[in-house]
Structure formats: C-alpha cells, structure tokens
TORPA-244831 format. One record per atom (N, C-alpha, C): atom name; x, y, z. Coordinates in steps of 0.05 Angstrom, whole numbers, plus 32768, in hexadecimal, padded with zeros to 4 digits. Example, Ala and Ser with C-alpha at 12.3 -4.5 7.8 and 13.67 -1.06 7.14 Angstrom:
<atoms>
N; 8108; 7F8E; 809C $
CA; 80F6; 7FA6; 809C $
C; 8108; 7FBE; 809C $
N; 8101; 7FD3; 808E $
CA; 8111; 7FEB; 808F $
C; 8102; 8001; 809D $
</atoms>
This chain:
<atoms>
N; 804F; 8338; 81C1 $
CA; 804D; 833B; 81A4 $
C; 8068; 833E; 8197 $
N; 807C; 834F; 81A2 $
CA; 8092; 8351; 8190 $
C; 80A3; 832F; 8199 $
N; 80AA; 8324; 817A $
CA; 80B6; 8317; 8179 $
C; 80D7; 8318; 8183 $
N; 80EA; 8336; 8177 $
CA; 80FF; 8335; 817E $
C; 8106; 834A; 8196 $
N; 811F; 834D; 819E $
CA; 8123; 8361; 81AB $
C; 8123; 837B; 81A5 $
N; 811E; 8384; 8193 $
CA; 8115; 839F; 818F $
C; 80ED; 83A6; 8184 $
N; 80E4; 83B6; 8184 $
CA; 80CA; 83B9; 8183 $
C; 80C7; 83C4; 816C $
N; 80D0; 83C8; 815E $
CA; 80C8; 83C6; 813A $
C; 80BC; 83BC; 812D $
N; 80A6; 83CD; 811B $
CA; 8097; 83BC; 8108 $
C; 809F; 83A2; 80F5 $
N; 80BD; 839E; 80F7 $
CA; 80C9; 8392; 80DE $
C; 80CD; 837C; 80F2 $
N; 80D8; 8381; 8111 $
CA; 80D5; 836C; 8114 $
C; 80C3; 834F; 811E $
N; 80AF; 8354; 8112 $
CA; 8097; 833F; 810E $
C; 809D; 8334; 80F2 $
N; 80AA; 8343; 80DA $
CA; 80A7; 8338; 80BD $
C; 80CA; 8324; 80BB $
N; 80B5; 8314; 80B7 $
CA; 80D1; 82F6; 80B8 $
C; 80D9; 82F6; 808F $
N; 80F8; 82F0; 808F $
CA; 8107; 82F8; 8076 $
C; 80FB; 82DF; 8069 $
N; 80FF; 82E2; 804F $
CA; 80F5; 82D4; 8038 $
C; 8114; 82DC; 8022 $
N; 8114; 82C3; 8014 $
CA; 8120; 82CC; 7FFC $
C; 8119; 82D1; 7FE1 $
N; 8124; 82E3; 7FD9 $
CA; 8120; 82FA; 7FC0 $
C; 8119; 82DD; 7FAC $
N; 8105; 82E3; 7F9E $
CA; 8103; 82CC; 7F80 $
C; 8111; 82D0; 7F64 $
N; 811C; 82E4; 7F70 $
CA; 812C; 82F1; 7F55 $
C; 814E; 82E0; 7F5F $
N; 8154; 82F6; 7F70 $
CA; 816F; 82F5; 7F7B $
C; 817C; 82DD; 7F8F $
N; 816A; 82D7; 7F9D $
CA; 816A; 82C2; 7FAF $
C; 8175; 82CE; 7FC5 $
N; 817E; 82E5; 7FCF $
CA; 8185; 82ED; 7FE3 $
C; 816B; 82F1; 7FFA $
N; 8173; 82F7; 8017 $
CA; 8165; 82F7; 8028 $
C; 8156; 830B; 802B $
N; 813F; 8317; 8033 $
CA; 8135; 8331; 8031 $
C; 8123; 8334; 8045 $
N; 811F; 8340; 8055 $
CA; 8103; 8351; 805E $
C; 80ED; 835B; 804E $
N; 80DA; 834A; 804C $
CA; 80C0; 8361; 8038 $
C; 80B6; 837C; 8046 $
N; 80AD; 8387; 803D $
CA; 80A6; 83A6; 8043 $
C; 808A; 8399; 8058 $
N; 808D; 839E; 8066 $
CA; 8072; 839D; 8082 $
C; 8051; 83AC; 8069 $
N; 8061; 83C0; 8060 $
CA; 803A; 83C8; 804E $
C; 803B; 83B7; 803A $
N; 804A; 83A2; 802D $
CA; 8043; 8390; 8015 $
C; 8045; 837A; 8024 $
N; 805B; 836E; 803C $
CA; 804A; 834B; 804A $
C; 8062; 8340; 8035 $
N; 8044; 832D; 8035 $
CA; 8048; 8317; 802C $
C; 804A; 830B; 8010 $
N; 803A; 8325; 8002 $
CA; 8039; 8324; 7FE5 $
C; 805A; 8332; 7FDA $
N; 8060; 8338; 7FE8 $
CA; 8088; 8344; 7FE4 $
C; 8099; 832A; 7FD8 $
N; 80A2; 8326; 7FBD $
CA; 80AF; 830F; 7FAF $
C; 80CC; 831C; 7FAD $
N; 80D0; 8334; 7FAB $
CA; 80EF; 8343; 7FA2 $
C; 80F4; 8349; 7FB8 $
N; 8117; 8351; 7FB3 $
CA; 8128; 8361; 7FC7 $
C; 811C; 8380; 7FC1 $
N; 8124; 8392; 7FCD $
CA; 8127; 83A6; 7FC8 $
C; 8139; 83C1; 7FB1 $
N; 8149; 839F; 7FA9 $
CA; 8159; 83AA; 7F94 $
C; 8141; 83A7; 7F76 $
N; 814E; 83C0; 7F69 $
CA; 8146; 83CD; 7F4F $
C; 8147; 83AC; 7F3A $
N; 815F; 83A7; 7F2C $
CA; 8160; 8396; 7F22 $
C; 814B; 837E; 7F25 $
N; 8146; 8375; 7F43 $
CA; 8134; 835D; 7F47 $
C; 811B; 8367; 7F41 $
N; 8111; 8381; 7F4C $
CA; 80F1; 838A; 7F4A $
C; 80F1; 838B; 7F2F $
N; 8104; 8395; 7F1D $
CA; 80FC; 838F; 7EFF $
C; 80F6; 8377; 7EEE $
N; 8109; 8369; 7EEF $
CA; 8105; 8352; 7EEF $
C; 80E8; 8346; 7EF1 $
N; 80E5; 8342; 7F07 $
CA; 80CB; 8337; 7F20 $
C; 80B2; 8344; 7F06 $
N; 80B5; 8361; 7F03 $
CA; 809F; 836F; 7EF6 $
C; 80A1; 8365; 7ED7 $
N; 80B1; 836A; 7ECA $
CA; 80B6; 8356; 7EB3 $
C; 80A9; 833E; 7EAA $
N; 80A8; 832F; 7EC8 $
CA; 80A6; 830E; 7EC8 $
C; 8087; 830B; 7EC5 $
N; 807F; 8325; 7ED2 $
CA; 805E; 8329; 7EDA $
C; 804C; 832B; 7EC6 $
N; 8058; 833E; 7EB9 $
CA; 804A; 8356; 7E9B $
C; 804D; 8338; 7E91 $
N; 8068; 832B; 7E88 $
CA; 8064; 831A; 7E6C $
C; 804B; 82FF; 7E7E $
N; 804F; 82F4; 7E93 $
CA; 8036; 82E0; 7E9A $
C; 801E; 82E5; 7E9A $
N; 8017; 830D; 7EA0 $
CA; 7FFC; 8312; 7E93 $
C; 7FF8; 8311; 7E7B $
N; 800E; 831F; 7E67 $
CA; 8009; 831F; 7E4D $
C; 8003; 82FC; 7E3F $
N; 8009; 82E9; 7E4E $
CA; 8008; 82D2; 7E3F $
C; 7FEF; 82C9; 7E4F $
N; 7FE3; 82D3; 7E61 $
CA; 7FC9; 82C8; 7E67 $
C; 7FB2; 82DC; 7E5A $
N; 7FB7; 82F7; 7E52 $
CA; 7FA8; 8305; 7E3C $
C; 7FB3; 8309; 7E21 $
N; 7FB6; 82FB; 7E14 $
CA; 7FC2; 8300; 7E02 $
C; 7FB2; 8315; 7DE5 $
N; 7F93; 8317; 7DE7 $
CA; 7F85; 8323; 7DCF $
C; 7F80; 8342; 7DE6 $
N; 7F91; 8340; 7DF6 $
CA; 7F88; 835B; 7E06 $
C; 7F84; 837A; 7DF6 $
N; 7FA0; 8371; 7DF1 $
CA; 7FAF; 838E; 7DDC $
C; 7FA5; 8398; 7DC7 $
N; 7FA0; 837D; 7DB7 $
CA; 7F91; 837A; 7D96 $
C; 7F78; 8385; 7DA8 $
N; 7F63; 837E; 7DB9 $
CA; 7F4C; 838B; 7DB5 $
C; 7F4A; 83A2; 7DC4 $
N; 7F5D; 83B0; 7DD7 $
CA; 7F5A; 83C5; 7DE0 $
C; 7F67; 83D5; 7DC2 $
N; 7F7B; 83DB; 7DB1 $
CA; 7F7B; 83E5; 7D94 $
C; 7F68; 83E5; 7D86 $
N; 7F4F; 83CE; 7D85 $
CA; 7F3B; 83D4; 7D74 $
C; 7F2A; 83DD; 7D84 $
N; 7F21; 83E3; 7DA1 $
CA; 7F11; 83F6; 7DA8 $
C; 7F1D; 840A; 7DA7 $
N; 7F33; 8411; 7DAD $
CA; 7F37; 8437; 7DB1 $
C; 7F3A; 843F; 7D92 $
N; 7F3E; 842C; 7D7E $
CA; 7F38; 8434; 7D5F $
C; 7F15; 8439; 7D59 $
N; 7F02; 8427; 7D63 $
CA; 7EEB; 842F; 7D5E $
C; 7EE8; 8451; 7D64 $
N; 7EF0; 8458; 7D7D $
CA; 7EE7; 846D; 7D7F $
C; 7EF4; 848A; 7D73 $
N; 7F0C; 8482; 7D61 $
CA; 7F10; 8495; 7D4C $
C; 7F00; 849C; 7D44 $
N; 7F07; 84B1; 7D31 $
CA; 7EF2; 84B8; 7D13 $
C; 7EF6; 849C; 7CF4 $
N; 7EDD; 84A8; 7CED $
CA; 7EE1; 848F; 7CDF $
C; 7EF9; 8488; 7CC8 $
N; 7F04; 84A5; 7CC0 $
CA; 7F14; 84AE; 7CB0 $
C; 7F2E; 84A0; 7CAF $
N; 7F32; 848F; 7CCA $
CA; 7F56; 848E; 7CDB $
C; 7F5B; 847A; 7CC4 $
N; 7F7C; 8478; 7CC9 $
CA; 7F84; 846A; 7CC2 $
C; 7F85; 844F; 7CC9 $
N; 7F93; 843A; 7CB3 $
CA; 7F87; 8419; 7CBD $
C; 7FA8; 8411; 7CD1 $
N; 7F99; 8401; 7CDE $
CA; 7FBB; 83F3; 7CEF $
C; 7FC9; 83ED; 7CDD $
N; 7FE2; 83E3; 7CE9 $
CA; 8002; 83E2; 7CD8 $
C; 7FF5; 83C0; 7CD1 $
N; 7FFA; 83C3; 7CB8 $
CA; 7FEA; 839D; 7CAC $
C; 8000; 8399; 7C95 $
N; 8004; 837E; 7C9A $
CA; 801E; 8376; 7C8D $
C; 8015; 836D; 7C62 $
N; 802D; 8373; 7C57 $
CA; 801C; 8374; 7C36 $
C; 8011; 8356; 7C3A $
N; 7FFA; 8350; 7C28 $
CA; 7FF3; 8362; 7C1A $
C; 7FD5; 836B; 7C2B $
N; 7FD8; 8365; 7C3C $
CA; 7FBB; 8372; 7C48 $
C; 7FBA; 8394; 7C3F $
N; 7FD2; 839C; 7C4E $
CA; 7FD4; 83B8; 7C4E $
C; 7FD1; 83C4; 7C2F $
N; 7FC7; 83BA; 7C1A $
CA; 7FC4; 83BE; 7BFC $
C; 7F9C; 83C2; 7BFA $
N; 7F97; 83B4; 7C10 $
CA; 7F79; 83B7; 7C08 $
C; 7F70; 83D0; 7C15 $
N; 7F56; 83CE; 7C0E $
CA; 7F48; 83F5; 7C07 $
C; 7F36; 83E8; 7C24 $
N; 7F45; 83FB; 7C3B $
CA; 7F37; 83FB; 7C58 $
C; 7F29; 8413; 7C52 $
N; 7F3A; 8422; 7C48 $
CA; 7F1B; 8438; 7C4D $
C; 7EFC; 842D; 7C4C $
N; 7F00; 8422; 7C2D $
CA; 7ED8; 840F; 7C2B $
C; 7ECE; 8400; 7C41 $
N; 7EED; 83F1; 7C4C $
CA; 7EDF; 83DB; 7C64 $
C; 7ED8; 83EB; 7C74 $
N; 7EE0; 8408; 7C80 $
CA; 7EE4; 841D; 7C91 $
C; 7EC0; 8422; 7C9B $
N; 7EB5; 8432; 7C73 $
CA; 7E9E; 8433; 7C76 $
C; 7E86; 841B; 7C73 $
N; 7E8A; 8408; 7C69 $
CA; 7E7B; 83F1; 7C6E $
C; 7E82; 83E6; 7C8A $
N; 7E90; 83E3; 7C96 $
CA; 7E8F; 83D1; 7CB1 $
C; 7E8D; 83E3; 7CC2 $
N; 7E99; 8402; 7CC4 $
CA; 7EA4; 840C; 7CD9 $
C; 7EBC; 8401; 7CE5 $
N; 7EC8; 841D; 7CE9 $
CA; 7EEB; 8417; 7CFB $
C; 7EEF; 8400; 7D0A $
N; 7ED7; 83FB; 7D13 $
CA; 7EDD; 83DE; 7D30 $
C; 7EDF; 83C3; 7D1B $
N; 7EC9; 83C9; 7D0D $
CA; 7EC9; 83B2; 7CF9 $
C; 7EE5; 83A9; 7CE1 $
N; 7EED; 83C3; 7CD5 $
CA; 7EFE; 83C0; 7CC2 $
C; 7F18; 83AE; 7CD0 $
N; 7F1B; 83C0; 7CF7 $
CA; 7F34; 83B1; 7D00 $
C; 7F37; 839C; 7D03 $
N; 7F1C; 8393; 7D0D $
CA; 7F1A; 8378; 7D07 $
C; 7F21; 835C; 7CF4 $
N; 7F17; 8370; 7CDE $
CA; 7F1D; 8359; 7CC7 $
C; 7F3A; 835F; 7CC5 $
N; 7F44; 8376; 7CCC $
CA; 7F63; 8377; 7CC0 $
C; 7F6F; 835F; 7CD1 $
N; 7F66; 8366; 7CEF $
CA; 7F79; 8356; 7D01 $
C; 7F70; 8334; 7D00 $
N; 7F5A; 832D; 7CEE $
CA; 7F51; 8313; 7CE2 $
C; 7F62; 8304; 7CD4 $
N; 7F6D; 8321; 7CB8 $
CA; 7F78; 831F; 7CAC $
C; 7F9D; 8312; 7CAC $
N; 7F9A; 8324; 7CC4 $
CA; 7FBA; 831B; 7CCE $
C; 7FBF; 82FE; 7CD5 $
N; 7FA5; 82F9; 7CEC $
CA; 7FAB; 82DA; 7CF0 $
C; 7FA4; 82C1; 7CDD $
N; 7F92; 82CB; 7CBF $
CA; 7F99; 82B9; 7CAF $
C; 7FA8; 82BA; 7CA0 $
N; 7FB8; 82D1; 7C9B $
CA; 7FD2; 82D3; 7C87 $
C; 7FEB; 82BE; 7C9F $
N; 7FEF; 82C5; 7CB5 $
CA; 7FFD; 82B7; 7CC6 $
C; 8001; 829D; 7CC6 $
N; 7FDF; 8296; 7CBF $
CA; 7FEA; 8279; 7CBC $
C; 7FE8; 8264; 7CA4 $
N; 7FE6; 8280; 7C8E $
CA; 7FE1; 8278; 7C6A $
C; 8009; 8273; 7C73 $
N; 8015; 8283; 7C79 $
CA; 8030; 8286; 7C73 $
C; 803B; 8277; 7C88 $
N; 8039; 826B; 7CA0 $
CA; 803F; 8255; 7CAB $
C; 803A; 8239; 7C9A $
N; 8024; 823A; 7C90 $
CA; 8022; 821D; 7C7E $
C; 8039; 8220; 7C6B $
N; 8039; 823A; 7C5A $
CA; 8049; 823A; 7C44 $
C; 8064; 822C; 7C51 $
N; 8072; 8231; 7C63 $
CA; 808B; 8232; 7C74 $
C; 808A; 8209; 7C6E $
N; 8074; 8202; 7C7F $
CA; 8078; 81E6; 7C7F $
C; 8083; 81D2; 7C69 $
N; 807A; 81E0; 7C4B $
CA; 8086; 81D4; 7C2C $
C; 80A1; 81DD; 7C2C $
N; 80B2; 81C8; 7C2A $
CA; 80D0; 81C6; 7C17 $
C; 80C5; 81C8; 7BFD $
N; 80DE; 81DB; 7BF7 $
CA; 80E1; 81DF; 7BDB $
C; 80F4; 81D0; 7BD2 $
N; 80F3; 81C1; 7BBB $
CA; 80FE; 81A7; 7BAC $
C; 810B; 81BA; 7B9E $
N; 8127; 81C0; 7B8B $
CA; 8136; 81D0; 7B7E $
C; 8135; 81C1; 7B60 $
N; 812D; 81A7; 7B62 $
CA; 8134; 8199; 7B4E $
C; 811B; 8192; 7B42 $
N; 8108; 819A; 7B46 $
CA; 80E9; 8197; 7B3E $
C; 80E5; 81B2; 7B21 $
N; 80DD; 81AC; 7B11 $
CA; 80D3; 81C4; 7AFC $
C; 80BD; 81D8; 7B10 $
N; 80C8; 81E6; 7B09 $
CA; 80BE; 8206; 7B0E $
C; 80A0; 8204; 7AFD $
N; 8092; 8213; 7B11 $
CA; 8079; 8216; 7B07 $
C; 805C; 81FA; 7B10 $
N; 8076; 81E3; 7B1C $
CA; 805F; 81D4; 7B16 $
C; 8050; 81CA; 7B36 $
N; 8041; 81BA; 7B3C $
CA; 8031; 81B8; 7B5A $
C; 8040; 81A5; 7B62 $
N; 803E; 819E; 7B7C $
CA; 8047; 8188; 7B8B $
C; 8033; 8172; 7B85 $
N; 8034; 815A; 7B87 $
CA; 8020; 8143; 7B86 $
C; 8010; 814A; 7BA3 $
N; 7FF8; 8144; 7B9E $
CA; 7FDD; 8148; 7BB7 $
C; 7FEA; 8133; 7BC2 $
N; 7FF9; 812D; 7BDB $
CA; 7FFC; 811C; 7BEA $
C; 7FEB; 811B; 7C03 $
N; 7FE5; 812F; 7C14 $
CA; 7FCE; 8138; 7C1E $
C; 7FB4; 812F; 7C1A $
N; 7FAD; 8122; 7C06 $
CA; 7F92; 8122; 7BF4 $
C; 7F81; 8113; 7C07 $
N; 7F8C; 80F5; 7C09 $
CA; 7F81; 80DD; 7C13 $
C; 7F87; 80E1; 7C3A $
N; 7F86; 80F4; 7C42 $
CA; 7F81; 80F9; 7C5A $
C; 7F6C; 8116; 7C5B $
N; 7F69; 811F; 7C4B $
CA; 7F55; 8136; 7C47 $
C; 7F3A; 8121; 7C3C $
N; 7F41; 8113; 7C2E $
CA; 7F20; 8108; 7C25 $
C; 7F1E; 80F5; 7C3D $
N; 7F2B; 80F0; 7C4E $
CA; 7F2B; 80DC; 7C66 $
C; 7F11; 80EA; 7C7B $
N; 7F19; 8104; 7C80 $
CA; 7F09; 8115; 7C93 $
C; 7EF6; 811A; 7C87 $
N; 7EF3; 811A; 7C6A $
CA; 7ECF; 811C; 7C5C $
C; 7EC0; 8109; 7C5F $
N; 7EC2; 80F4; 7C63 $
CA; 7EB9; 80D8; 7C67 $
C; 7E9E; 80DB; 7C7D $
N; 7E87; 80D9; 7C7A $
CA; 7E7E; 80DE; 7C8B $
C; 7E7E; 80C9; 7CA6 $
N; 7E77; 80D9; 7CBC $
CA; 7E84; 80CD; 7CDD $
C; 7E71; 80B1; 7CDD $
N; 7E59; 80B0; 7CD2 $
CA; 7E48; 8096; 7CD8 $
C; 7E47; 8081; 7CC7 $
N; 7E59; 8088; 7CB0 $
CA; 7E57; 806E; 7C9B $
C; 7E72; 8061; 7CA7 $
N; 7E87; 8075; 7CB2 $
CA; 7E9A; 8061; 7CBB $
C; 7E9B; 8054; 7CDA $
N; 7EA9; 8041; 7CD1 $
CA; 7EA7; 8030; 7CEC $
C; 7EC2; 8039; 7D00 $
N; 7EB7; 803F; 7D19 $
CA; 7ED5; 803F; 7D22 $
C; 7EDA; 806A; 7D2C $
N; 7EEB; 8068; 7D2D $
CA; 7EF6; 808D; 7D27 $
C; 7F0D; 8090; 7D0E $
N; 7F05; 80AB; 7D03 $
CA; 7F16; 80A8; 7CE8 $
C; 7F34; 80B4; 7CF2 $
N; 7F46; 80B0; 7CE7 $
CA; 7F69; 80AD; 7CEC $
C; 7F6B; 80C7; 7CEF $
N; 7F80; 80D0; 7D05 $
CA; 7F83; 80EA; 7D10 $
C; 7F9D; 80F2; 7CFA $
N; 7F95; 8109; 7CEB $
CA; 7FA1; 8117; 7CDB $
C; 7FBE; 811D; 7CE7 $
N; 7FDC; 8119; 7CD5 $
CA; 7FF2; 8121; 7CE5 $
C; 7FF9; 8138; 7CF4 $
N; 800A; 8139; 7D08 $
CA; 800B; 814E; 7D14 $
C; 8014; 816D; 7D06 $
N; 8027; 816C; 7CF0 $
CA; 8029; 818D; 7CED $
C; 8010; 8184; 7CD3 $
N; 7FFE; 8183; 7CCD $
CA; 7FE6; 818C; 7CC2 $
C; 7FCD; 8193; 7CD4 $
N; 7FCF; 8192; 7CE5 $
CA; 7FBA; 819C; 7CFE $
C; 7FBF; 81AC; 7D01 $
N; 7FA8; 81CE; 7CFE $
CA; 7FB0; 81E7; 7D03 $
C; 7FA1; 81E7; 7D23 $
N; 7FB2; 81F3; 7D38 $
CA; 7FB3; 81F5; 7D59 $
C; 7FA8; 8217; 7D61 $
N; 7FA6; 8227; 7D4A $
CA; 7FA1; 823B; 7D53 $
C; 7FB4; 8251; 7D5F $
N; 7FC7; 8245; 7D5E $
CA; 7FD9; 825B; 7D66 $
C; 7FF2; 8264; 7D61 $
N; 7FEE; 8265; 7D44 $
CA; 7FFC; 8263; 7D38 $
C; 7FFF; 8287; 7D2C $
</atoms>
C-alpha cells in the first residue's frame, strides 16, 4: 500500500497545483480531492471570494427575499427599506397596513426594479442642446410600436423584430 518510502498518510496524496497561485501543493488528506488552494492565506481568500461571488450570481434574488422574510416577521410598525426618491416619499405606513410588511416590501422592491428601468430608458435619449426647451421629440418609435399591434393572423409571414436597445431583457 505505501506508495513511497516512508509510511505516511501524505504519502498516498499526489501534489496538484494551487488554482489561485499555480504553485505545487499537497491537499490536506481530510479534504482529498476537493482541495483547489495552497495553504497560503492570500490563495484560500481569493479561492473563497471567487466562490461567494459564483454563488451570488447563480442566486441572485437570494438576499432581496431572505430581507423581506425576516421583515415580515417584525412588528408591523418597522420601518420601510432604504428606497431610492421618489419611492421613499410615499406613505408605507398605509401599504404597511393594507398589504402587511411582507407585502409593502414587496411592492417597494417592485418598485425599485421599475424605477431602474424607467431611468435606464431615460439614459438611452440624447439630449439635443439646440432643440426649444419644453418641447417632445418626434414619435419615431411609433411605426414599430403599431407594427407589434398588428394582429399575428392577418399578417402574413412573422412581424419585424423590434431593434436591439428597445427590447427590455430583464435585467436591467
């Protein structure tokens, strides 16, 4: 059974290199195979770093809904999450007692992702300096919005795929 000349547990565990550092390492015999770092501080941080943010991007509504359950179980009294103006102007207390705490967070945190992407659209318009103040842009938009009202069976064919930054993706 022992591979080398001495009879140590370690020596059965064949070196691997660190994914961080690239140096040579021994994994720890109680972690194997699942062992990716050296033993140095810097790499295991790292390594853990790399972990948290690839969970966090494979749960991403984790946070937001563990906050609105441990808010349900306040009193109903609490205060509302940190909500950017002008949300934070409306009367949560009322939503508080008509929806309940779980409910109100909800709409707040609703709230956030359609202000997010009221103000991402805004972002997409240039402002013209040389246009009179006060007045609208021409509906240029128009004749691709009445395109998609068209109903699907009078037209022949598939109707024209709307340009790309006017397609909202959700994640925005």
């Amino acid at each position: 059974m022992p591979v080398g000349d001495d009879e140590s547990p370690m020596a059965d565990v064949r070196k691997k290199p660190c994914s961080i550092c690239r140096r040579w390492f021994r994994p720890d015999p109680r972690v194997g195979s699942r062992q990716r770092t050296c033993g140095q501080a810097d790499c295991q941080t790292t390594q853990r770093k790399k972990k948290q943010a690839a969970w966090r991007r494979r749960n991403p509504d984790y946070f937001r809904a563990r906050r609105i359950q441990v808010r349900s179980t306040l009193s109903p009294s609490s205060e509302p999450g940190r909500l950017p103006p002008p949300l934070n102007q409306l009367p949560w207390d009322l939503a508080q007692e008509k929806f309940g705490v779980q409910g109100a967070d909800f709409l707040g945190a609703m709230g956030k992702v359609l202000l997010t992407a009221a103000q991402s659209e805004f972002k997409a318009y240039l402002t013209d300096s040389n246009a009179v103040a006060g007045t609208l842009p021409l509906p240029a938009a128009q004749s691709e919005f009445q395109a998609h009202l068209l109903d699907s069976k009078a037209v022949s064919g598939t109707l024209p795929r709307p340009p790309r930054n006017l397609r909202w993706t959700g994640t925005e």
